[in-house]
C-alpha positions in Angstrom: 18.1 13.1 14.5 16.0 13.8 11.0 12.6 13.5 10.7 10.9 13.3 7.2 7.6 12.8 6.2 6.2 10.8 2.7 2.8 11.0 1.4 1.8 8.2 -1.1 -1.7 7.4 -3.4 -2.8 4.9 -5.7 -5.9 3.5 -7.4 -6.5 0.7 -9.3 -9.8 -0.2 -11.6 -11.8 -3.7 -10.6 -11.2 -6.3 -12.7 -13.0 -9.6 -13.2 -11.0 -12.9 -12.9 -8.3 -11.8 -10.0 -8.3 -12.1 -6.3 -8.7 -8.7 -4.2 -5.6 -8.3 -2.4 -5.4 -5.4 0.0 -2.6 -4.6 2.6 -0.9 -7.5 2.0 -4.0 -9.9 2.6 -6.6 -11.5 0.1 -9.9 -10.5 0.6 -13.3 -12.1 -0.6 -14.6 -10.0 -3.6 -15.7 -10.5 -6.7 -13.6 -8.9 -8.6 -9.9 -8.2 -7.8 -7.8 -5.3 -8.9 -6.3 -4.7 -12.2 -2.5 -4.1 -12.7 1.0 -5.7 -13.2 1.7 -6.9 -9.5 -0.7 -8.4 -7.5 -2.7 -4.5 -7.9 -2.8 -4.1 -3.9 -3.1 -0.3 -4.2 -2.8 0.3 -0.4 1.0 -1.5 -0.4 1.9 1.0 -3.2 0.8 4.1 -1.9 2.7 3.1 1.5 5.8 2.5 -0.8 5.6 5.5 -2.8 5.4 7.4 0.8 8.1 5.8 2.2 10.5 6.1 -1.1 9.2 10.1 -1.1 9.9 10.6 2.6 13.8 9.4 1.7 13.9 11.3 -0.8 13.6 8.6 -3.5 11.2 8.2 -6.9 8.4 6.4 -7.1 7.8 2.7 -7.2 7.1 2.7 -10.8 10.8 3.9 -11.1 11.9 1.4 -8.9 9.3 -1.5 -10.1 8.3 -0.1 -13.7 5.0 -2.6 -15.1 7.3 -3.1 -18.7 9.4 -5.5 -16.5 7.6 -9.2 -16.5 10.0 -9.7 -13.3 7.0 -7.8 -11.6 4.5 -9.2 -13.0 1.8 -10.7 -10.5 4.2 -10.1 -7.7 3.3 -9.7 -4.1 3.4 -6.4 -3.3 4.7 -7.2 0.0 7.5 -8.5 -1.5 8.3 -5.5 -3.2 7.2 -3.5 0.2 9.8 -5.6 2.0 12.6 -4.1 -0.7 11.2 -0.4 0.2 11.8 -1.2 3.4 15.2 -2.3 2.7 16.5 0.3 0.6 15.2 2.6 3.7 17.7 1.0 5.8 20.7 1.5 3.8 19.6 5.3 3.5 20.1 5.7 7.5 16.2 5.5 8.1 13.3 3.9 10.0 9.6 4.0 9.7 8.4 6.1 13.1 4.4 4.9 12.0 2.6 4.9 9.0 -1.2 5.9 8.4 -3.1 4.2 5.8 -6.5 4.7 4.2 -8.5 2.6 2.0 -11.3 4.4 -0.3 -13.5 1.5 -1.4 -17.5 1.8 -1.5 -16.7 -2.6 -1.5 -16.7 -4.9 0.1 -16.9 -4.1 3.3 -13.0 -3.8 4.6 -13.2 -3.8 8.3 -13.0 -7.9 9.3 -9.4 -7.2 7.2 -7.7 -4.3 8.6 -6.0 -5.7 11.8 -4.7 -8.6 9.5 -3.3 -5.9 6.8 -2.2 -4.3 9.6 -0.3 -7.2 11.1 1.0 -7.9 7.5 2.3 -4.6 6.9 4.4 -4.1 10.4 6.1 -7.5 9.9 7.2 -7.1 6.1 8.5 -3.9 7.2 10.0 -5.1 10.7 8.2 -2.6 13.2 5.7 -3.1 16.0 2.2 -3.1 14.7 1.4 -0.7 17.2 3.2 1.9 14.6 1.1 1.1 11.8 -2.7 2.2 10.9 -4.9 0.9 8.6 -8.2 2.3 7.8 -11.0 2.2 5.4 -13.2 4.7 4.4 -16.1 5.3 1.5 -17.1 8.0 -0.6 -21.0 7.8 0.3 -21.7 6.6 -3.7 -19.4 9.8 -5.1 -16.2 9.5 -7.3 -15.0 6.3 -9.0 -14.9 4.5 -5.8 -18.5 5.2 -5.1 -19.7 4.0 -8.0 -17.7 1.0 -7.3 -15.3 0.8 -10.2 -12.2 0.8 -8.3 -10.2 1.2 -5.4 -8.1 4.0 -3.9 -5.9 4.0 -1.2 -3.2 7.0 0.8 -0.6 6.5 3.3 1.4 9.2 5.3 4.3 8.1 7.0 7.1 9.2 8.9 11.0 8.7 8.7 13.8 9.6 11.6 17.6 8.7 11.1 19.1 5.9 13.3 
């Protein structure tokens, strides 16, 4: 048996006129997130961790923003062909630990949904998944509330 270990991050800037989408679940704000999916920057750092932990490129290799295929996609959806493609490598998630930077809104009445979310796009027992949220006490871009940020560590064995 093979363990392997991925580490994924991604931010994304607010932006006015979209819905907040976070972990797979919308979530009352403002402002949403700018990008060409659905912008849910905690699904795409768990992606690019689990396409690094396989040995794989990044999700902007596998889902580049030039494609309007992609455009305003559910990340899940895309999270669900991560998951896939880990499969036919000879893998399976072991957990995943997630962190969400954001100084708003206030995450926590979310994270067991996201959780929940997360565990059955990818087919594993929620019990292997984390999700977690986190400020920056007012520093950094997230702080000063012009964005999001999120990172994911995960872990791979062979089946």
């Amino acid at each position: 048996m093979q363990n392997r270990i991925g580490l994924g991050f991604d931010a994304h800037a607010f932006a006015p006129g979209r819905r907040l989408v976070l972990g797979g679940v919308e979530v009352a704000h403002e402002r949403g997130l700018a990008g060409h999916s659905d912008a849910d920057a905690l699904v795409h750092a768990l992606m690019d961790a689990m396409l690094g932990a396989c040995g794989e490129r990044d999700i902007g290799a596998h889902f580049p923003d030039s494609d309007p295929a992609y455009e305003g996609i559910s990340s899940l959806v895309l999270l669900e062909e991560v998951a896939g493609i880990l499969r036919e490598k000879g893998y399976r998630v072991v957990n995943a630990d997630c962190v969400i930077v954001a100084q708003e809104p206030r995450l926590s009445p979310y994270l067991d949904r996201m959780r929940d979310r997360i565990a059955e796009t990818m087919r594993i027992d929620a019990a292997c998944v984390a999700v977690k949220a986190t400020t920056t006490e007012g520093m950094g871009f997230t702080g000063r509330g012009e964005g999001i940020a999120a990172m994911a560590v995960v872990m791979l064995e062979t089946v």
